[in-house]
C-alpha positions as CSV (number, residue, x, y, z in Angstrom):
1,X,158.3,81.6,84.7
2,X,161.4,79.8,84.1
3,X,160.0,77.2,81.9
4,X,157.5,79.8,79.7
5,X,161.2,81.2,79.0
6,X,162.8,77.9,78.7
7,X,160.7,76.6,76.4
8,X,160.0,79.9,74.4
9,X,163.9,79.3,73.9
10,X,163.8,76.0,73.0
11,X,161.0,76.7,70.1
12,X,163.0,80.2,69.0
13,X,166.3,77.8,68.2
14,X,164.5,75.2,66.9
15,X,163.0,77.9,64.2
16,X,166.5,79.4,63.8
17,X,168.0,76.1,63.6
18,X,165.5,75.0,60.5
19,X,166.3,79.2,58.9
20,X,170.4,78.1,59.3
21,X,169.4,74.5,57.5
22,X,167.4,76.3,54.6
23,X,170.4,79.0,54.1
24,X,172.8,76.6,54.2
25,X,171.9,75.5,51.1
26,X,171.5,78.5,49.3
27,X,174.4,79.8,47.4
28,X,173.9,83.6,47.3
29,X,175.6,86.1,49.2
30,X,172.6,86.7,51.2
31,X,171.9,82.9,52.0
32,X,175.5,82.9,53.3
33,X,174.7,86.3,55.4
34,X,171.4,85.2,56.9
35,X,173.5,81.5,57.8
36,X,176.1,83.7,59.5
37,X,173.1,85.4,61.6
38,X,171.4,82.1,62.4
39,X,174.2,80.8,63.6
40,X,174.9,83.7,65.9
41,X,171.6,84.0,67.1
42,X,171.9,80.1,68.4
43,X,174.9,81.3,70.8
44,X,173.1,84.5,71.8
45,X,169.9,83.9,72.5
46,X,170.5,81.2,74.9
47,X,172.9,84.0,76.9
48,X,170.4,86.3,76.8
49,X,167.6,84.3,78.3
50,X,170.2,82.9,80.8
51,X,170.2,86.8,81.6
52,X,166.4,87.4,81.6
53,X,165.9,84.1,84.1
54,X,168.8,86.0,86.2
55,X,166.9,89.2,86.1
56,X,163.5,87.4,87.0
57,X,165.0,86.0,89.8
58,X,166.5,89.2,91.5
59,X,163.7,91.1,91.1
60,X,161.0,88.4,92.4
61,X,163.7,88.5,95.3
62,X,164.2,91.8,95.7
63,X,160.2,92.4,96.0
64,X,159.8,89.6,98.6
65,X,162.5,91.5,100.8
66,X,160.0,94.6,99.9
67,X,157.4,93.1,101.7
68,X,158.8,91.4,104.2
69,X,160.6,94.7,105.2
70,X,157.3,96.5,105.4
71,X,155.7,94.1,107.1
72,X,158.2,93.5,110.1
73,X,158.1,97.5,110.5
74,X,154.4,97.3,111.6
């Protein structure tokens, strides 16, 4: 699971990266806006998979003390 997420990262920066190149060169208020976005998306979405492996973890550990819980108790 951690390299669907790692690389579905890798491939959502690499498109945002190529948006933040193309806005960059437009001189409108809205190509500087939508430059401002990329680039905050490029230090967010990286935290916020960081998070989601995290969360993936706990939880695969938290069911694997389920089980091994209910199966010491009978």
């Amino acid at each position: 699971m951690k390299k669907v997420i790692a690389w579905t990262g890798i491939i959502i920066i690499a498109i945002v990266w190529l948006i933040a190149i193309i806005f960059a060169f437009i001189d409108t208020p809205f190509g500087n806006n939508m430059f401002l976005v990329a680039m905050f998306c490029m230090v967010f979405i990286p935290i916020i998979m960081h998070f989601m492996i995290r969360l993936h973890e706990r939880a695969k550990k938290r069911k694997e003390d389920m089980y091994k819980e209910n199966g010491s108790e009978e």
